[in-house]
N, C-alpha and C positions, 0 to 999 in steps of 0.2 A: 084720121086713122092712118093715115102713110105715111104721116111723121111719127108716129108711135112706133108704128113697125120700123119704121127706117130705124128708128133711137134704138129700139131694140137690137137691131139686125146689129148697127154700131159698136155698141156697148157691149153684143156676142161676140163680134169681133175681134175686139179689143182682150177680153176674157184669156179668146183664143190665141191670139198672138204672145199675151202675157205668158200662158202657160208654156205653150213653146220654146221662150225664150228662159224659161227657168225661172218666172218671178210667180206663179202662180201655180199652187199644186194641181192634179190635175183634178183632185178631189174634189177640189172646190168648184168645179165646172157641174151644169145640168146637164143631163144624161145624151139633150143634144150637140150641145158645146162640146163633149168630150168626144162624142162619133165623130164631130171636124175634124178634133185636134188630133185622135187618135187616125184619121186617112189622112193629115196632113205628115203625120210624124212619119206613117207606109208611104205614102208617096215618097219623102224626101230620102229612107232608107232605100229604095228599091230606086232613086236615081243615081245615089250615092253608089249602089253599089256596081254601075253600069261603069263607073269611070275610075276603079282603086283593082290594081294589079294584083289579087293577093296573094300572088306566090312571091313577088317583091315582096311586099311586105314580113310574108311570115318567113322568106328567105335572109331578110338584113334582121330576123330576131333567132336565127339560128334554126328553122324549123322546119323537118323538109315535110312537102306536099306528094302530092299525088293523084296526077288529071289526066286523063283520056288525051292522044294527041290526035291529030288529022287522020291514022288509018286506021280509030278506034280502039289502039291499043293503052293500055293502063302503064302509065310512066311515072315512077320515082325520081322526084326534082329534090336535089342534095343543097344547105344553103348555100354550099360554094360552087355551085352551078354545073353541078356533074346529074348525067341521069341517065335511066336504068329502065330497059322496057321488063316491064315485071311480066314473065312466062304465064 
């Protein structure tokens, strides 16, 4: 019996990391397979987004933002780096 499950657990594994990695649709996963794949895919978003600047970002594709600063006021960030406490 616990080599079954282990094969098992294995083989879900495996499934799992395929999909992740683009070689396996996610459709083709069992409804528990895809609950991993799909908190694995949240997890890795919501680390991802702990370490990407995105005002960099959206500032080097020309696009300005607009974020709260330190005394809670609402600031217009320009991509060429000018900003603007909006009233």
């Amino acid at each position: 019996m616990g080599r079954s499950v282990s094969a098992h657990y294995t083989s879900s594994r495996r499934r799992v990391e395929a999909t992740l990695e683009g070689k396996l649709p996610l459709a083709s996963l069992t409804d528990d397979e895809r609950l991993v794949s799909n908190a694995e895919i949240d997890a890795g978003i919501a680390e991802r987004l702990q370490s990407v600047d995105f005002a960099t970002v959206l500032a080097g594709e020309g696009i300005t933002t607009v974020a709260m600063d330190e005394q809670g006021r609402l600031v217009r960030y320009e991509p060429d780096g000018a900003s603007t406490v909006i009233p």
